[in-house]
N, C-alpha and C positions, 0 to 999 in steps of 0.2 A: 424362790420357786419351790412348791412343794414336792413331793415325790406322788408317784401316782398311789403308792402304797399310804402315803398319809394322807392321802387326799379321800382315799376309801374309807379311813378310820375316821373320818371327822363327818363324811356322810351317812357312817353306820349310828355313829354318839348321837346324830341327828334323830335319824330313824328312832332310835331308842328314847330318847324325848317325848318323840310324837309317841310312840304306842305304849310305853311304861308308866308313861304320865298323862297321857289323854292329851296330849297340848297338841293344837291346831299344827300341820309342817307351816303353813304359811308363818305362822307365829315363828315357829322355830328356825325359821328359815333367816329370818334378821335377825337374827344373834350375834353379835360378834363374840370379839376374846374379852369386852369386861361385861360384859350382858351379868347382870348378876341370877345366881341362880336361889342356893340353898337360902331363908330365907325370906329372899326377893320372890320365890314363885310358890303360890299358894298349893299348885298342885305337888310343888316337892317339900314334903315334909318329912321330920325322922322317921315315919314309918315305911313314904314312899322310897328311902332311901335304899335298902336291902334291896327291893323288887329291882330297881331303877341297876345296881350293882351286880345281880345277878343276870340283869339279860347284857349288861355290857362285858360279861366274863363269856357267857353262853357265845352270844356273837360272834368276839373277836377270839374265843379259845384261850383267854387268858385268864389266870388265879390273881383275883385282889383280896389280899389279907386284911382281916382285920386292922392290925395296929396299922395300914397304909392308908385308911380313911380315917379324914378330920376335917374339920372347917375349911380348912386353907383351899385342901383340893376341892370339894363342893362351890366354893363361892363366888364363881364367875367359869363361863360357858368356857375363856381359854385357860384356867388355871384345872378344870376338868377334860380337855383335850389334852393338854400339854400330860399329865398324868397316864390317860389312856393309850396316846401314843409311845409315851414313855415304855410301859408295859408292853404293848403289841408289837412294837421296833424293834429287834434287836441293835 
């Protein structure tokens, strides 16, 4: 069972989808944990990447460093949850 507090964070990473990347919520909404992203989604590309990082910092009030983004974390919707909650959770 999730916590209400991760439960929030996974429907903000959503939001952020939809309006950082122009993608449909419907679309975004069937995502699971291997939905692939970086990629697999045309509208995220290296450049969408920074934008897409910068409102998930703004959002949730957290600092993502440089050396903490890499493939691994981008490339599927729960290997990018599991990172942002990481961060937002203490």
């Amino acid at each position: 069972m999730l916590s209400q507090d991760a439960a929030i964070i996974e429907t903000t990473l959503r939001s952020v989808l939809t309006d950082a990347l122009g993608i449909a919520p419907a679309r975004v909404a069937t995502f699971v944990e291997t939905t692939p992203l970086f990629g697999a989604l045309p509208e995220l590309d290296s450049m969408a990447v920074a934008g897409l990082l910068t409102e998930i910092e703004d959002r949730l009030g957290i600092v993502i460093e440089d050396d903490e983004v890499d493939g691994e974390m981008m490339e599927t919707f729960g290997s990018l949850l599991h990172f942002v909650r990481n961060k937002a959770l203490p």
